[in-house]
C-alpha positions as CSV (number, residue, x, y, z in Angstrom):
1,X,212.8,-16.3,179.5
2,X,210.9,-13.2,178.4
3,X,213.2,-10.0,178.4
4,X,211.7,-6.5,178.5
5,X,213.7,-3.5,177.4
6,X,211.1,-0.6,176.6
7,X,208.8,1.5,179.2
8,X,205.5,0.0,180.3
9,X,203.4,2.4,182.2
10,X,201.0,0.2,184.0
11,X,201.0,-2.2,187.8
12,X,202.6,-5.4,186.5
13,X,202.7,-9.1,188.0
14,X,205.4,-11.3,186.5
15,X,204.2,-14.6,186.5
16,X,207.4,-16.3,184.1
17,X,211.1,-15.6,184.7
18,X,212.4,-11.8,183.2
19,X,214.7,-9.7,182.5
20,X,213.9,-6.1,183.0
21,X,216.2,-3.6,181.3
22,X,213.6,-1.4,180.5
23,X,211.5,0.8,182.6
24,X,208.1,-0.1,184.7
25,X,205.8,3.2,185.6
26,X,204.0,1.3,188.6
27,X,203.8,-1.7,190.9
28,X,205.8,-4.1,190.1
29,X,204.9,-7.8,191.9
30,X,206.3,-11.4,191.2
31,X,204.4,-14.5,191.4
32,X,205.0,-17.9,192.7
33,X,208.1,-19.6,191.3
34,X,208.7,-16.5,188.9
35,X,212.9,-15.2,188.9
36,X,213.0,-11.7,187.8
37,X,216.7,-10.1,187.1
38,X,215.9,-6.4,187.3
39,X,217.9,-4.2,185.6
40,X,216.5,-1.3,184.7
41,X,214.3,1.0,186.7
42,X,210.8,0.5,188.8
43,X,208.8,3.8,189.6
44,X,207.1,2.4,192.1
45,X,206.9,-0.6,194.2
46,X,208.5,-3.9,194.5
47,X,206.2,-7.0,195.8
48,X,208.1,-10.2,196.1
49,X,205.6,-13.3,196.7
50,X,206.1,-16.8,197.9
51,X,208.4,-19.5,196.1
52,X,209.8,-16.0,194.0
53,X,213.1,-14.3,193.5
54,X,214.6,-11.1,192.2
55,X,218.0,-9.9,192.3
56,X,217.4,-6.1,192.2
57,X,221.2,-5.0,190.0
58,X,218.7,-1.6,188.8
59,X,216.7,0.6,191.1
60,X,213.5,0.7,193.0
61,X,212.0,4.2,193.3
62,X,209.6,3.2,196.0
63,X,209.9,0.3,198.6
64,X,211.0,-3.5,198.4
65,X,208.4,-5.8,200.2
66,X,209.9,-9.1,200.5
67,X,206.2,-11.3,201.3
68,X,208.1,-14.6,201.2
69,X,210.7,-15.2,198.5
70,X,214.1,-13.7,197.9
71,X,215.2,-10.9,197.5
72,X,219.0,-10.0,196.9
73,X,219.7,-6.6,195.9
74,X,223.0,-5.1,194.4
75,X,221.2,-1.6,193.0
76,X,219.1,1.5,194.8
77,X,215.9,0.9,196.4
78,X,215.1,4.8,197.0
79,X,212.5,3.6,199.9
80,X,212.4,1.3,202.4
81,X,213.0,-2.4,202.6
82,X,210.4,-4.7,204.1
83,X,210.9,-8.8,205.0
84,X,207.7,-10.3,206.1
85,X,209.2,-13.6,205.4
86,X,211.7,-15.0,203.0
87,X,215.2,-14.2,202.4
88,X,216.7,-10.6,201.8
89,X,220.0,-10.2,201.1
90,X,221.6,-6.8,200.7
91,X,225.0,-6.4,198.9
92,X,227.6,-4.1,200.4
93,X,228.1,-2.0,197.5
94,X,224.0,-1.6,197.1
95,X,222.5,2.1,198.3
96,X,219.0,2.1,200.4
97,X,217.6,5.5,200.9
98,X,215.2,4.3,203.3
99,X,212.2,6.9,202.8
100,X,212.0,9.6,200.3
């Protein structure tokens, strides 16, 4: 399992299982079969594919697009949060702004 805990500035697709303690400036997307445990902070956009999962304990500055994976979040998502398919689950104690 990779683990990331410095700034990238760049979109990103994660395509192994991570952990993010660090900090992504940009689009942030997870590929088929990939786990991410996100703990730090995406400024930006959260893309969750088929056959993927990410349990969201950080924060999302823009919105989390659940396209067919899961998706449970305990953190922020500062926008709004989308389920095309899949399975989103929302934790009591998590805090969605819902637009900006």
């Amino acid at each position: 399992m990779e683990i990331i805990k410095h700034e990238i500035e760049r979109n990103i697709t994660f395509t192994e299982d991570t952990q993010l303690h660090g900090m992504i400036v940009g689009d942030v997307t997870t590929s088929e079969k990939a786990i991410l445990y996100l703990h730090g902070m995406v400024v930006g956009n959260l893309k969750i594919k088929d056959d993927s999962t990410v349990f969201l304990h950080g924060m999302v500055t823009g919105d989390a697009i659940n396209m067919g994976g899961r998706l449970e979040i305990f953190g922020m998502v500062k926008g709004q949060v989308s389920t095309y398919k899949g399975n989103t689950i929302i934790d009591q104690g998590a805090l969605i702004r819902r637009g900006k």
